[in-house]
N, C-alpha and C positions, 0 to 999 in steps of 0.2 A: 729870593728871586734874583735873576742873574740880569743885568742894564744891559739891555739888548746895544749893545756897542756897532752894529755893524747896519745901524740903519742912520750911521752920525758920517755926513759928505764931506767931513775934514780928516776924516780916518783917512792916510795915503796908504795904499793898496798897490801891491804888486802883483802879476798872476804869472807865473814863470813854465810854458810848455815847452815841451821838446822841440818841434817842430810842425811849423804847417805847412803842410805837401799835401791834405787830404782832405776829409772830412768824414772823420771815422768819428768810434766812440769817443775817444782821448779830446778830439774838438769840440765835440757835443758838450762836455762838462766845464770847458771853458768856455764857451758862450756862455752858459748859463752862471758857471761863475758871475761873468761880464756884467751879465742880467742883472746880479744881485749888486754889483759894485760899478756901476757906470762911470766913476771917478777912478777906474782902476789902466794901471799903466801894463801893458804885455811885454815880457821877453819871453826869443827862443833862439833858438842856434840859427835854423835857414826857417825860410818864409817864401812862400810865391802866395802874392798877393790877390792873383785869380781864385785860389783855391778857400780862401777866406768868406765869409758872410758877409754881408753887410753891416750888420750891428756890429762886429768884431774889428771891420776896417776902420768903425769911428773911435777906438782905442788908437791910442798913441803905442806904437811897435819898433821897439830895439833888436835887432838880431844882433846876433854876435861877429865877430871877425871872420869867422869860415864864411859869409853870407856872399863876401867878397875875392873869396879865392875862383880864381875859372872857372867853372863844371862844378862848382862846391855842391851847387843848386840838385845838379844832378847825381855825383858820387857823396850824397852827406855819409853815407853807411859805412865806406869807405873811410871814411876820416874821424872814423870813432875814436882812436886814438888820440887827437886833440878834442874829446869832447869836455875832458873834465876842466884843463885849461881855459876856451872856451866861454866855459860855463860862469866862473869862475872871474870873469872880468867884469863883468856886469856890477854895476855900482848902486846895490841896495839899500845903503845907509842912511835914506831919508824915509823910508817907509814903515810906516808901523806895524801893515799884515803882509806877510806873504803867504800866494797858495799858490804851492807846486801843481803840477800835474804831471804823474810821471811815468813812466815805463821805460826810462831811459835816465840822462843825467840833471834832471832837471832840479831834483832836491838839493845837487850839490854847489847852489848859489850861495854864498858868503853873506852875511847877514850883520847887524849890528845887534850888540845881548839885550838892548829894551825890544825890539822886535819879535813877533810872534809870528813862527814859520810853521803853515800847515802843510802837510804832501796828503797831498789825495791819490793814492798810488795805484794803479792799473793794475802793476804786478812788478814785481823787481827782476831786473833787465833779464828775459829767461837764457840769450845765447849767451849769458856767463855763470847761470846757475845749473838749474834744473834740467835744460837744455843743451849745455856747454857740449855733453859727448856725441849728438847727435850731430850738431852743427860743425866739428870738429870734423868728425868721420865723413861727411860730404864732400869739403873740401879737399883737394890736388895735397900731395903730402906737400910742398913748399910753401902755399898759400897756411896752410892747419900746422906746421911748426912759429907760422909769422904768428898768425892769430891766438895760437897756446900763451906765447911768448906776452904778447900785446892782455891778450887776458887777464895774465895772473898780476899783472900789474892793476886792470881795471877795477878786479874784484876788489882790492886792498883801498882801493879808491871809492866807491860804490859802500863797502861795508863802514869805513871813514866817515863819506859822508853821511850816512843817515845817521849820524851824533848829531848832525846840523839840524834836527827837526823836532820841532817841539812837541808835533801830534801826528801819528800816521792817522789817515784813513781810507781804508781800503774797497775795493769797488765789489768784492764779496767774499766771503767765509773763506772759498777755497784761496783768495789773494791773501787775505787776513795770515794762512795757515805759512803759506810763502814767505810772508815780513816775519813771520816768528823763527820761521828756520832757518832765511839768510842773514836777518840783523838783531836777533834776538830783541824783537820788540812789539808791542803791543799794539794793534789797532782797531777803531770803529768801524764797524761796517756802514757806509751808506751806498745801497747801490745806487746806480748812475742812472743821470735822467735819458728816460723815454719819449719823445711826444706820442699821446697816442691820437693826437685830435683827432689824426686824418683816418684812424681805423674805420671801420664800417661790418656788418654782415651782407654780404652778396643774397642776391636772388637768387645766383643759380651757384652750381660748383662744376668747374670743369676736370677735364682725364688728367693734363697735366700736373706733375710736379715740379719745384721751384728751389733750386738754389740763389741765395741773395749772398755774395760774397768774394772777397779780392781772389783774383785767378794765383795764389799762389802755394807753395808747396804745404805748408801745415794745416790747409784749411783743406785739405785733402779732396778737394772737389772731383779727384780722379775717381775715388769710391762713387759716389751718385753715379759719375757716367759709366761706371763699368758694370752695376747694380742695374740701372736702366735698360743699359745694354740686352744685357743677359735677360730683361722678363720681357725688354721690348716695350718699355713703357716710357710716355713723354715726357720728356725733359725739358725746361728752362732756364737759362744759365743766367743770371743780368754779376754785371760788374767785368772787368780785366785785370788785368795783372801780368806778369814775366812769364807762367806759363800756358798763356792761351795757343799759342802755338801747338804746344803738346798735348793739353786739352782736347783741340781742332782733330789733331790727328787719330785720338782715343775715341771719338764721339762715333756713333751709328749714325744713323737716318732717324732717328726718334729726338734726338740731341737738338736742340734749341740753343744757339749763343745769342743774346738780344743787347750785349754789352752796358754801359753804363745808360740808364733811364732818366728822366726827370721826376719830379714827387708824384707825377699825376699817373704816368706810366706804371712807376713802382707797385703804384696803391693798390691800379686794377692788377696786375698779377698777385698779387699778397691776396685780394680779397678773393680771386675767382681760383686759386691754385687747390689742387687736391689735399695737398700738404707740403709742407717744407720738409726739405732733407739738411740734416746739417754733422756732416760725418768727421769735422774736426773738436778739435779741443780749446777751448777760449777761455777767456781769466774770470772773464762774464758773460759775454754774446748776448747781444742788443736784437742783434735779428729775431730771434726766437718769439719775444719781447712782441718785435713787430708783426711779424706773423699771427701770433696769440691776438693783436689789437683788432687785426682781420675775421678773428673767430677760425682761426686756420690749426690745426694739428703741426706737431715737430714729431718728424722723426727724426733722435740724436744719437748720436754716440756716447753714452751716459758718462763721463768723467768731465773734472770742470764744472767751471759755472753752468754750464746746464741742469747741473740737476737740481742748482736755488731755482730753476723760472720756468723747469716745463717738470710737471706735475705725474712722470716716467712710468706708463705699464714697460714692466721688462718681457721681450718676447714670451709669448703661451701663455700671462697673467689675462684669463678671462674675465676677473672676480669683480675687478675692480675699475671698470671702464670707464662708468659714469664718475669716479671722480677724477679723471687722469682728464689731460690736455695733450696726452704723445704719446710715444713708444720711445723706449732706450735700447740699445742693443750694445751689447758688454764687448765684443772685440772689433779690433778699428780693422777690420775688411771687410770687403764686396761682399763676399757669401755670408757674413751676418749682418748686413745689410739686407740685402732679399731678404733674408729670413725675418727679417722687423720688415720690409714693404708687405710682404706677405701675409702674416700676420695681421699688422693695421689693416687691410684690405677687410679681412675676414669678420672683423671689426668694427669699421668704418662707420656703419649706420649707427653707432651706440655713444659717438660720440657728440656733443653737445655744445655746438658753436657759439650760443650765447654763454654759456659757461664757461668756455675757453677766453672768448671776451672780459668778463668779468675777471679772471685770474690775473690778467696785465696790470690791472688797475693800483694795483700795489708798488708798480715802476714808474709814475707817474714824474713828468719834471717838477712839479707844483710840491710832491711829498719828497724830493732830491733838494730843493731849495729849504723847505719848513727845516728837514733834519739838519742840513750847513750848516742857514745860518744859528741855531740853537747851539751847534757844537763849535763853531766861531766865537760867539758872545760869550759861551761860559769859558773858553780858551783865552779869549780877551780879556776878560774880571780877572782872571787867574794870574797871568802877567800886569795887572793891574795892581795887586796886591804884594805889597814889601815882601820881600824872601822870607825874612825872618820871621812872620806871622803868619804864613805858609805852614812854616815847621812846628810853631806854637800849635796849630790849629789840627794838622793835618793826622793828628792821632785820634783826636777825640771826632773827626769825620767830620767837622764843623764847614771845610771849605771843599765843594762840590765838583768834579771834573779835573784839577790839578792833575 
């Protein structure tokens, strides 16, 4: 049995995120970190301190030197270039645990060798992997030769630093698949906490549908409104981003923008919507998650973590209704979109909002904290234990988690 090391208030704790500008997934997981480490101290690169929680503001927060540059606040993206740098100054050598949180350069903190450095990785940064060509090809040819240039340096940086880490852990299978093919390494699945408190099942269910999501280019919210468009059916937009503007212009008469909500506004749209549409690609997607708490249907885009958390009939699958919580639809356009609204419609009555309920239950923040801190403590015994009898032991399987 492993000495639960992480419930001891002299352990000094670092929790290292990229940045707070928001309060997406990537936040959620450090709060709850927070949660589990009250005594823990936070870095990131830039901070606006509005955007923060309350519990998170009673943490002690270092940002880094760009925090201070002009407009940093507002071009960080901009200034990826200096992020490894950065990153990289931040004076960790009094701390025992560090946990990254990354999707960006957050793992590549400097550390001292008694220290035990965990990344809890979102996904490894996509505009220099997996996505490098897509993001490329957008950009103005002058702007896409700087960033080639700026890239190939990053990558070499990025692949470097993840030798910094002693344990990845990944926020799901298809992330897990990511860390193996950009850093050739191994990680834990735990996905990310949910709350579900606030779910509920509605008394009634209204005609609308509902996107929950940032107005910007990959989360393709153009699909919903051009899908809607076309059957003529209500839409709900909640959130902003860079392209609402062009959204605005895309949208019909049926189109709904209700922009950024409070929890109490969000809930009643989650609970009374027809279903959620969600026609991007995500490393995990927490909405879905929420939707589901609602007893509400996804209709997805099936690639991605979508398909660990909505339970996917693929268009025309009659058979198996009663155990599904969604419809998937295999190509990212409008017209297989309709054809999964369409579909679900024909459908709709067979689906099983308590059920759908019940399938969240497994993202719960309570079972996000149990799996940490279990895979912390036995991470922490492990570094606990001389190298050498590591090596003695670790053939005969005697030492557990190493």
């Amino acid at each position: 049995m492993v000495f639960c090391q992480t419930e001891d208030r002299s352990l000094r704790v670092a929790i290292v995120h990229y940045w707070f500008v928001g309060n997406g997934g990537g936040e959620r997981v450090v709060e709850a970190l927070a949660e589990m480490f009250p005594q823990a101290d936070l870095f990131c690169l830039f901070a606006e301190q509005e955007t923060m929680t309350p519990r998170l503001r009673r943490h002690r927060l270092t940002t880094s030197f760009l925090q201070r540059i002009p407009g940093g606040r507002r071009w960080y993206k901009q200034l990826l270039p200096l992020h490894p740098l950065a990153i990289e100054q931040f004076d960790l050598s009094k701390y025992d645990l560090i946990l990254s949180s990354e999707s960006g350069p957050a793992k590549g903190v400097l550390s001292s060798p008694e220290a035990c450095h965990i990344c809890y990785c979102h996904s490894p940064m996509r505009y220099l992997w997996d996505l490098y060509s897509p993001y490329r090809r957008a950009m103005r040819p002058l702007a896409g030769i700087a960033f080639a240039l700026t890239a190939h340096y990053l990558r070499m940086w990025d692949l470097a630093s993840a030798g910094r880490v002693d344990h990845f852990v990944a926020n799901s299978y298809n992330v897990a698949a990511r860390i193996r093919k950009h850093y050739r390494r191994d990680a834990t699945v735990v996905y990310p906490p949910v709350d579900l408190s606030s779910g509920y099942l509605a008394d009634r269910v209204e005609e609308y549908y509902l996107v929950v999501s940032r107005l910007t280019e990959y989360k393709r919210v153009d699909l919903a409104i051009e899908a809607c468009n076309q059957l003529n059916r209500p839409l709900r937009i909640v959130g902003d981003g860079d392209q609402y503007k062009y959204l605005r212009r895309l949208a019909g008469p049926s189109i709904k923008f209700l922009g950024r909500l409070d929890d109490e506004a969000l809930c009643e749209n989650y609970a009374h919507c027809r279903a959620l549409l969600f026609p991007g690609e995500e490393d995990f997607g927490i909405v879905p998650v929420e939707a589901h708490s609602f007893g509400r249907p996804v209709i997805a885009f099936g690639r991605g973590g979508v398909l660990e958390t909505v339970r996917g009939l693929m268009t025309g699958d009659r058979l198996n209704v009663e155990g599904a919580t969604g419809v998937l639809f295999s190509e990212q356009t409008s017209d297989s979109l309709v054809r999964a609204i369409e579909f679900f419609e024909s459908v709709e009555s067979r689906f099983s909002p308590s059920f759908i309920r019940h399938s969240a239950a497994q993202f719960d923040a309570s079972r996000f904290k149990s799996e940490m801190r279990d895979l912390i403590s036995q991470s922490l015994e492990c570094r606990r234990i001389p190298n050498s009898l590591v090596q003695m032991t670790s053939k005969s399987d005697q030492v557990v988690g190493c």
